[in-house]
C-alpha positions in Angstrom: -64.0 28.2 46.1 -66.7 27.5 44.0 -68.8 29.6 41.2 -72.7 29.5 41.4 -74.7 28.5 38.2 -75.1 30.9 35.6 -78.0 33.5 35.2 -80.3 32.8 32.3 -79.7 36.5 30.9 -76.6 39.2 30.7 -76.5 42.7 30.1 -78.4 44.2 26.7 -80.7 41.3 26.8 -78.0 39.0 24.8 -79.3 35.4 25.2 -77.0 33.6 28.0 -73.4 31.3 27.6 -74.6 27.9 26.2 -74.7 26.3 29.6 -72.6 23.1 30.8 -73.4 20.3 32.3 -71.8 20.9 35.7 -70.9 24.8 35.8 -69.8 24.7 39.1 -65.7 24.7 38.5 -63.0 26.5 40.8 -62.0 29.8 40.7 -59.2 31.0 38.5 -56.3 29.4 39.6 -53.2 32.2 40.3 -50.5 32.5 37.2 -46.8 31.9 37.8 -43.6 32.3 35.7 -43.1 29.1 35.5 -45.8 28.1 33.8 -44.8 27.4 30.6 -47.3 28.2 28.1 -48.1 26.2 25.0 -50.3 28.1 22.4 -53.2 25.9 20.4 -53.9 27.4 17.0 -57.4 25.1 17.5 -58.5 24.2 13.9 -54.6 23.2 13.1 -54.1 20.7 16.1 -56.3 17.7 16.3 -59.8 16.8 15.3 -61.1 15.0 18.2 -64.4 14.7 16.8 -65.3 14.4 13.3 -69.5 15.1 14.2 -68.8 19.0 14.0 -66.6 18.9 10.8 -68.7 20.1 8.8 -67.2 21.4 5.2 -63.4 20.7 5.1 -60.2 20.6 3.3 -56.7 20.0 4.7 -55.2 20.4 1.5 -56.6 24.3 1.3 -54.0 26.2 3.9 -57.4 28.9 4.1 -60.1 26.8 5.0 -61.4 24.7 8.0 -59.0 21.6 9.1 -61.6 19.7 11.6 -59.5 21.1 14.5 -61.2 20.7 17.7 -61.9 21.2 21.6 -61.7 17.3 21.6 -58.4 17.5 20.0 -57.1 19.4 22.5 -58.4 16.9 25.1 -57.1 14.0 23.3 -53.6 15.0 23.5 -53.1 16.7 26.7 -50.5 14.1 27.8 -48.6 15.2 24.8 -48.4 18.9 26.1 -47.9 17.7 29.8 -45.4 15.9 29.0 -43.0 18.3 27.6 -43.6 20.5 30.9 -45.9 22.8 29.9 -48.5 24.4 32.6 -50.9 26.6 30.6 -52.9 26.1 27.6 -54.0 29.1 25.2 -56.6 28.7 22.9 -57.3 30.6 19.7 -60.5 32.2 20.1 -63.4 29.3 20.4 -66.3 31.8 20.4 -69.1 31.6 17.8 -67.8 33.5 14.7 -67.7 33.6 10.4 -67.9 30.3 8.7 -67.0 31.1 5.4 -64.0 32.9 3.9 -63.6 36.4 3.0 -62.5 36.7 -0.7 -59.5 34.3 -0.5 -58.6 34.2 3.7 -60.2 32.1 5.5 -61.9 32.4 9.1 -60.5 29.3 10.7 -58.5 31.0 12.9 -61.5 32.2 15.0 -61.1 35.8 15.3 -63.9 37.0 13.2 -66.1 36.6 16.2 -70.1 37.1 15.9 -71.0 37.1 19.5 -69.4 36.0 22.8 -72.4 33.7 24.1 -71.9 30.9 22.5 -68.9 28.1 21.8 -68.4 27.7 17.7 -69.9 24.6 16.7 -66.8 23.5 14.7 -65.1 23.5 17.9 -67.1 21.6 19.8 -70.0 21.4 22.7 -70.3 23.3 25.8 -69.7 20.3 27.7 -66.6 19.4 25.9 -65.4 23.1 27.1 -66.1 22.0 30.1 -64.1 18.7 30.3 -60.9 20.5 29.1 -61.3 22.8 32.0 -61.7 20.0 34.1 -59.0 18.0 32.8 -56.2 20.9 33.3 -57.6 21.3 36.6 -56.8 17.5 37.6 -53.2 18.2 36.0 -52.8 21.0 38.1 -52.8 23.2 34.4 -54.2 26.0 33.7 -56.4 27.4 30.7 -56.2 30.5 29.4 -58.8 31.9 26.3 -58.2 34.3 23.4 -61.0 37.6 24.1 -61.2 39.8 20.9 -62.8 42.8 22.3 -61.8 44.8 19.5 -63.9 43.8 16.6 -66.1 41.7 15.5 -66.1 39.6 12.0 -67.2 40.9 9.1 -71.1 40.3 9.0 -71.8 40.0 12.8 -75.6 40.0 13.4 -75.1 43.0 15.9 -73.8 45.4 13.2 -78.0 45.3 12.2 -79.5 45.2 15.8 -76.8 47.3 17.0 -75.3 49.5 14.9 -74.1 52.2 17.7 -71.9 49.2 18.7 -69.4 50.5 16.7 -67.5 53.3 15.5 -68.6 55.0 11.9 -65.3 55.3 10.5 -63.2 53.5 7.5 -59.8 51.4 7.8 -56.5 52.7 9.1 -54.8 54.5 6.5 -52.1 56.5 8.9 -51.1 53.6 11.3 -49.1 56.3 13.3 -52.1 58.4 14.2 -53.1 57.1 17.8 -56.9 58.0 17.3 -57.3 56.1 13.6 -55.4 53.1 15.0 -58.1 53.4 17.8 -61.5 54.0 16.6 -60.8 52.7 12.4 -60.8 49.4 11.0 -58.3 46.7 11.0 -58.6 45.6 7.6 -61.9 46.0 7.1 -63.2 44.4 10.6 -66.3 46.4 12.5 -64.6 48.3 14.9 -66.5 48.1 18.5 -66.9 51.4 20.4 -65.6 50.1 23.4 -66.7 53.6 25.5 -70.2 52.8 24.8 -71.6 51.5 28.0 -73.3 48.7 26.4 -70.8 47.2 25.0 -68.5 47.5 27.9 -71.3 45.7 30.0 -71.4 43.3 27.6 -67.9 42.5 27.2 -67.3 42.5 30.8 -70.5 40.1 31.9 -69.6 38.0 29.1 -66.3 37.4 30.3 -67.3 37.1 33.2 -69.4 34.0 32.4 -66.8 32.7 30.8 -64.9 32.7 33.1 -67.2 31.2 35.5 -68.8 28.7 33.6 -66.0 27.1 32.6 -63.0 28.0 35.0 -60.9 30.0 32.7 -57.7 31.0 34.5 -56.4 33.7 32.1 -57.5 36.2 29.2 -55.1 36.8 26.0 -56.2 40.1 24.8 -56.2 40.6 21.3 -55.2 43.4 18.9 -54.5 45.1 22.4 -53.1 48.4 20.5 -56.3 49.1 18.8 -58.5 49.7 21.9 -58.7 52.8 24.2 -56.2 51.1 27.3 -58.6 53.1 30.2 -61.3 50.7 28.4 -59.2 47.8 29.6 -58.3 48.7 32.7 -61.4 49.2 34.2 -62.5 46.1 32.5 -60.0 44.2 34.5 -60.6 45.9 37.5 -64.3 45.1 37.5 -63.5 41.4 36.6 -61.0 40.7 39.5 -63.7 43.0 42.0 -66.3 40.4 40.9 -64.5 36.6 41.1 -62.8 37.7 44.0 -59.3 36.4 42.9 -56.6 37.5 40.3 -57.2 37.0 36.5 -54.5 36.9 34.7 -54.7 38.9 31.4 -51.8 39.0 28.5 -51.8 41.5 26.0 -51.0 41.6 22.4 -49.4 44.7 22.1 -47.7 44.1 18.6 -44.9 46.9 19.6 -41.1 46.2 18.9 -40.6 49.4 20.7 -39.9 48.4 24.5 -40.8 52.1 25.4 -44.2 52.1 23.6 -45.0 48.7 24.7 -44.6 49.2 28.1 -46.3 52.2 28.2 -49.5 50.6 26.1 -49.2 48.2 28.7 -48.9 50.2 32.0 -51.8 52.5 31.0 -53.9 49.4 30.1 -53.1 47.4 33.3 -52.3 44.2 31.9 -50.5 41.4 33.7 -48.3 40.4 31.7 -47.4 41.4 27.9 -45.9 39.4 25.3 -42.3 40.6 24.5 -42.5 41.2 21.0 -39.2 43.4 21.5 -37.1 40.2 22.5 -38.8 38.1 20.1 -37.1 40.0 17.3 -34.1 39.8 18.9 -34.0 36.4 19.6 -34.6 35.6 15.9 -32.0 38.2 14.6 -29.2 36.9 16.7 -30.0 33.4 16.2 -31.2 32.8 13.1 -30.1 36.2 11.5 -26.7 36.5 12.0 -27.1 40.4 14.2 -24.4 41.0 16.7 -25.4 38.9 20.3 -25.9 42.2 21.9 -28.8 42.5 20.0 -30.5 40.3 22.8 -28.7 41.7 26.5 -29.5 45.4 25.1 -33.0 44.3 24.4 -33.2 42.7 27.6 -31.4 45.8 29.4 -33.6 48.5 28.0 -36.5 46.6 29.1 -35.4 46.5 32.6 -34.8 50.2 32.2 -38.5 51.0 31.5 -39.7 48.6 34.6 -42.6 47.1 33.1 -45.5 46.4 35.2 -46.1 42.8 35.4 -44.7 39.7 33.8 -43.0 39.4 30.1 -44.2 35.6 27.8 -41.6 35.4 25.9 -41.8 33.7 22.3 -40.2 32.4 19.1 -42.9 32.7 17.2 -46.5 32.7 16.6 -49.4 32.7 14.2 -48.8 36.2 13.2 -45.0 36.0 12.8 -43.1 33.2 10.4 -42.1 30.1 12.0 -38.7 30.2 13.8 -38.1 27.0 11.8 -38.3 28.9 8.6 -36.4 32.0 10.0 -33.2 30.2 11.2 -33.1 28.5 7.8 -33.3 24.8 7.8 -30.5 24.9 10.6 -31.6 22.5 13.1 -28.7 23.9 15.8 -29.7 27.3 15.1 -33.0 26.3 15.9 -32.0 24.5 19.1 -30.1 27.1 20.5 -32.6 29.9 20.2 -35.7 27.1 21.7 -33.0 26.9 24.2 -32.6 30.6 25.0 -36.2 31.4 25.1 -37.3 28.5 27.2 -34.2 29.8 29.7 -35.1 33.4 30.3 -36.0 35.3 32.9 -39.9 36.1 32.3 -42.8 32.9 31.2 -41.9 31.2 28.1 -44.8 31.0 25.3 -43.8 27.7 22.6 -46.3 27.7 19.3 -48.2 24.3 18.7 -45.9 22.5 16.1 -42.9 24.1 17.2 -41.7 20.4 18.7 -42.3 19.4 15.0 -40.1 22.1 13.8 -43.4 23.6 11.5 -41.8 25.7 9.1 -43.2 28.9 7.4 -42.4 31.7 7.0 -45.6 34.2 6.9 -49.5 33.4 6.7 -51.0 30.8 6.4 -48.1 28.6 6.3 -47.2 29.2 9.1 -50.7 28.1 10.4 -50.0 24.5 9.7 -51.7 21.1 11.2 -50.2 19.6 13.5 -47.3 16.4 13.1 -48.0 14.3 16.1 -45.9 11.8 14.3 -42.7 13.8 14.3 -41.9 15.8 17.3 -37.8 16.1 16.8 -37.7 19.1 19.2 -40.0 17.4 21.9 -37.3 16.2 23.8 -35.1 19.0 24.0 -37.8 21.2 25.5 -38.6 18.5 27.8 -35.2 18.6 29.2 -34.7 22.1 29.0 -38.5 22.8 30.7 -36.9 20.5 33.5 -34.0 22.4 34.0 -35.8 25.6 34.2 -38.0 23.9 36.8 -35.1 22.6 39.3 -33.1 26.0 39.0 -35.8 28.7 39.9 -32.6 30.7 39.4 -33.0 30.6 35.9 -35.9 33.1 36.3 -35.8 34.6 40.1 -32.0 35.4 40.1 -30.4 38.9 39.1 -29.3 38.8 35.7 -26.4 40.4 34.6 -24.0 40.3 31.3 -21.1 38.1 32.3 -19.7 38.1 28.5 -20.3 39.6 25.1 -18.3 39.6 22.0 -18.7 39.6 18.2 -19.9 35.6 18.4 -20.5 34.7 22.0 -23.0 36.0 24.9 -22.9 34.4 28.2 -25.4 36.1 30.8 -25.5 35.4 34.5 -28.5 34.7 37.0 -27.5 34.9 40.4 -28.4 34.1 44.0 -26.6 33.9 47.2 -27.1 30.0 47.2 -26.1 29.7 43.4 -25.1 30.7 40.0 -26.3 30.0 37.0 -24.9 31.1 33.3 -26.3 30.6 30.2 -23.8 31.0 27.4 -24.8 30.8 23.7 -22.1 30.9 20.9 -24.3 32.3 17.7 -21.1 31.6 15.1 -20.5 28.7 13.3 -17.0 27.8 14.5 -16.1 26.8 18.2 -15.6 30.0 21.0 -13.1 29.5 24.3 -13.9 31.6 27.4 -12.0 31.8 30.0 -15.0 32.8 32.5 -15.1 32.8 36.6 -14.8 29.3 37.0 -13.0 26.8 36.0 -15.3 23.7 36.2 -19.0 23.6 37.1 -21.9 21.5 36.3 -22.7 21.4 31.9 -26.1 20.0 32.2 -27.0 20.8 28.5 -24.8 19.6 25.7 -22.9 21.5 23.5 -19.9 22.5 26.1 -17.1 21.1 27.9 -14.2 22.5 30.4 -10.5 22.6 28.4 -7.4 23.5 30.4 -10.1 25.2 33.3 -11.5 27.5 30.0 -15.2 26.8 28.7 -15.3 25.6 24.9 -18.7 26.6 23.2 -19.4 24.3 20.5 -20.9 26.0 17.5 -24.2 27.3 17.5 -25.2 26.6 21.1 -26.8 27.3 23.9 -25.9 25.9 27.2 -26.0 26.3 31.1 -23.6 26.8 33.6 -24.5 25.3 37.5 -20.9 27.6 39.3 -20.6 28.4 42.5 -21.9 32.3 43.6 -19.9 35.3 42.3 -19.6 38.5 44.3 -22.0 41.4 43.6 -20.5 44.4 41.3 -18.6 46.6 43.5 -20.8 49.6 42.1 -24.6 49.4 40.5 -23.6 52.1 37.9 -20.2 52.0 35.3 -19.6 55.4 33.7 -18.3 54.7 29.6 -16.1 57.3 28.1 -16.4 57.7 24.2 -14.2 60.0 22.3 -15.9 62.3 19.8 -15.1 61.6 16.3 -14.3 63.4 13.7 -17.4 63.9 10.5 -18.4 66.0 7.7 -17.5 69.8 8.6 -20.2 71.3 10.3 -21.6 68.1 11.6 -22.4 67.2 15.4 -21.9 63.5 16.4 -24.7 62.0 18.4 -25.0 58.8 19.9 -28.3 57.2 19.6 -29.7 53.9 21.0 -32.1 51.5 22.0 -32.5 53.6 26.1 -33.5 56.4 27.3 -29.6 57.4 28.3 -28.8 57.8 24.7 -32.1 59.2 23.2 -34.5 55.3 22.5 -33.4 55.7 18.5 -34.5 59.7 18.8 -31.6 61.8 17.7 -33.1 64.8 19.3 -33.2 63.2 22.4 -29.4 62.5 22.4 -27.3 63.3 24.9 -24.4 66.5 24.3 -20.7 65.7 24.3 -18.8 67.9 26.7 -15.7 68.9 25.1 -14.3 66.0 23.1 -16.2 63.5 25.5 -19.3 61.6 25.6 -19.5 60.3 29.2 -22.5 57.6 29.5 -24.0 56.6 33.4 -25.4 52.9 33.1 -25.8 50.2 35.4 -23.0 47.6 35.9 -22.7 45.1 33.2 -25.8 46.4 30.9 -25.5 46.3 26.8 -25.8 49.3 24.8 -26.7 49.3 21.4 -26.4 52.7 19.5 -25.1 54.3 16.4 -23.5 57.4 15.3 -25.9 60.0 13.9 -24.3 63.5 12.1 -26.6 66.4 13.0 -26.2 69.0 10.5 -26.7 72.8 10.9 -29.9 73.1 9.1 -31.2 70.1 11.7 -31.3 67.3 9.2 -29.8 63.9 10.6 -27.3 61.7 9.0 -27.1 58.4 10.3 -24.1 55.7 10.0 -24.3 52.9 7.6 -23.9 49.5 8.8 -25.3 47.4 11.8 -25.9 48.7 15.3 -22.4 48.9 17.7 -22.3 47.3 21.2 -20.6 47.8 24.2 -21.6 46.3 27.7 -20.7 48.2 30.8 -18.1 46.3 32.1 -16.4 48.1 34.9 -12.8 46.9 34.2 -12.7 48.3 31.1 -11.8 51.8 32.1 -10.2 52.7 28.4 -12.3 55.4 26.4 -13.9 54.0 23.9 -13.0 55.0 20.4 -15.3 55.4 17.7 -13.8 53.7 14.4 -15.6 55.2 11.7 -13.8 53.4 8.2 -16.9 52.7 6.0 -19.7 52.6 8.2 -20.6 56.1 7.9 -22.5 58.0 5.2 -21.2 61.6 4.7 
């Protein structure tokens, strides 16, 4: 399929995309799981062409770098080579030059219009040959779309001032109309139920996406637009190109239930899993109980989100996962090794094969080491792995394993059976699992005596012959009420709607002295004790959250040890 040339004008009379050289390119090609996607902070990566420099300064962390489109192009065997199959950008639209006060606008989200390419990034027609290049490596390319806001001193604030709601910045970030039609520190906030400017961020897009065969859309700051907006957005885009277009949302949510709501109402294809990424980084690099990640992953699958997780580490918005395990390279290794092995499309930050550090803005924004790529191999291997066990991502997953150090979670087919097993402490674990031998493609493990040993700090995979299904889908856990402060209830609060999603009003009542819990087979709850006192205050435990997974031969009640945990 191919596009036509582009019109010479687009809705409101905005003049028209700077136009290629050849803008006939093939339509958006169809997203998959497994592709990999490797994110380009584009001013930090490479400067391919030193003609649009302009003023620079790599010693200054806020101001422009020379990064560039051509850098990008340059080193596209680098990313290919590690396995990767989509490319984000940052946003390469024509936006703010100079700082505000002290932070700087190289990141590219203070956008001035969505015509044009910024000339520090480069030509048209080096857009174009980026496309074209991912096309040949059968990649894709997907661009950052800030239809939120515009940068501080757009042009269209003057010739279009109804563009954009009259209201200050967000002061109560729990009030669902401020974070809606206020500022994000400070930045014009676009009135995206104006007509206009939902014809113009739909026909720009559209040319876009045409011009230059984008495959996909990151939506940015996703929680600050009206999601009906989007929606229909994306419905009119895919009605017009005649093919899917894949869209990933930003919802910055560590709530699973909120995000996936955001997320359904907005009709996104896939969201990025902020809920896993924190904990990923707690139980790796934190020291947090391993549940923290197979009751993440449970209550997700609880909510059944719409489309696909990306799953991440880290980001330009987040610290560095170097900085947050520590300066431990294995914990480091393990959690690149999780992430890159779970079910849903993995999402590595540029730099993370260099093992960038730091920990918040704008450290953790920095250039590109194409000299020093420690971690390149490892996700080369690991990418591979993923690739020749779809398994890995299209198997059912299931809990085969949890204790205070150790986590081993199944994916399962008839044909096979795969397990990764990740020990988070830093002394060696023995399991004695389903099998006795099978295939240790990743280091870090060995069979002992028909027992798995887990070296410290660890993650590795499992190739074992199928295991039978659970006899039942659903396990019923028995707690025992404990004793509290006289007049007290218990509750049992978690992260799922079984036990309330952290809301002790939502709690489930014991029935005499007993708490009896329906989940499915082999899940992970995480919960705590809360004390609700007559005059309805709560009183919750000290201490870190409890775990227990669902296993169905554990038919004991569970007792609820109180000792210091709990405030009375």
């Amino acid at each position: 399929m191919r596009w036509w040339p582009l019109l010479a004008t687009v809705a409101c009379g905005a003049p028209a995309v700077q136009t290629a050289p050849d803008p006939a390119v093939s339509a958006p090609r169809a997203p998959s799981t497994d592709d990999a996607i490797y994110f380009v902070l584009v001013d930090r990566f490479a400067n391919g062409d030193t003609a649009n420099d302009g003023s620079i300064d790599p010693a200054d962390p806020q101001a422009w770098h020379g990064g560039d489109l051509q850098g990008v192009l340059d080193h596209l065997d680098h990313i290919e080579a590690m396995g990767f199959k989509t490319v984000w950008l940052s946003p390469i639209h024509n936006g703010r030059e100079a700082k505000f006060h002290e932070w700087g606008a190289y990141h590219g989200y203070w956008v001035h219009d969505l015509e044009t390419v910024h000339p520090r990034f480069g030509t048209p027609a080096t857009l174009h040959a980026l496309s074209t290049a991912l096309e040949e490596r059968e990649m894709r390319l997907v661009v950052d779309m800030v239809y939120n806001h515009t940068g501080f001193d757009a042009p269209r604030r003057d010739t279009h001032p109804h563009w954009f709601h009259d209201a200050p910045g967000i002061e109560n970030w729990d009030d669902p109309v401020e974070v809606v039609t206020h500022q994000v520190h400070g930045l014009p906030d676009l009135a995206q139920e104006e007509p206009e400017v939902h014809a113009y961020l739909r026909d720009q897009t559209l040319d876009w996406v045409k011009t230059y065969g984008i495959d996909g859309l990151r939506i940015d700051a996703v929680r600050h637009m009206p999601q009906p907006f989007f929606a229909t957005l994306h419905a009119e885009l895919e009605q017009e190109l005649g093919a899917p277009m894949q869209t990933l949302a930003e919802v910055f949510e560590g709530d699973p239930a909120k995000l996936v709501g955001m997320w359904r109402e907005g009709g996104y294809g896939s969201a990025f899993n902020f809920p896993l990424h924190y904990a990923l980084i707690d139980a790796h690099c934190k020291g947090t109980h391993p549940g923290r990640v197979p009751s993440t992953l449970d209550a997700e699958a609880q909510l059944s989100p719409p489309g696909t997780w990306v799953n991440f580490l880290d980001n330009h918005d987040v610290g560095r996962v170097a900085s947050a395990c520590a300066g431990s390279e294995s914990a480091l290794k393990s959690a690149l090794t999780s992430l890159l092995l779970m079910p849903g499309t993995p999402m590595v930050t540029y730099g993370t094969e260099s093992a960038l550090e730091g920990a918040e803005e704008p450290a953790n924004r920095a250039d590109m080491r194409f000299d020093d790529t420690p971690l390149a191999s490892l996700i080369t291997d690991v990418l591979a792995l993923r690739a020749a066990h779809p398994t890995l991502t299209a198997g059912e997953r299931r809990t085969l394993h949890l204790d205070a150090q150790s986590w081993v979670d199944l994916r399962s087919t008839p044909s096979e059976a795969v397990a990764v097993a990740s020990n988070f402490g830093d002394t060696p674990v023995t399991l004695a699992l389903p099998w006795t031998e099978g295939d240790l493609p990743l280091g870090g493990a060995q069979w002992k005596d028909g027992a798995l040993v887990l070296a410290p700090l660890t993650t590795t995979v499992i190739i074992g012959t199928p295991l039978a299904a659970s006899a039942a889908a659903e396990t019923t856990l028995r707690f025992v009420r404990p004793a509290g402060p006289e007049g007290a209830v218990p509750r049992l609060v978690g992260g799922n709607s079984t036990i309330g999603n952290w809301d002790p009003k939502q709690a489930p009542a014991w029935v005499d002295e007993e708490l009896a819990l329906t989940v499915p087979t082999y899940s992970t709850l995480d919960y705590k004790l809360v004390w609700e006192f007559p005059d309805g205050t709560f009183t919750w435990e000290s201490g870190p959250n409890r775990y227990t997974l669902a296993d169905p031969a554990a038919s004991q009640p569970i007792a609820l040890v109180l000792t210091d945990r709990t405030k009375e």
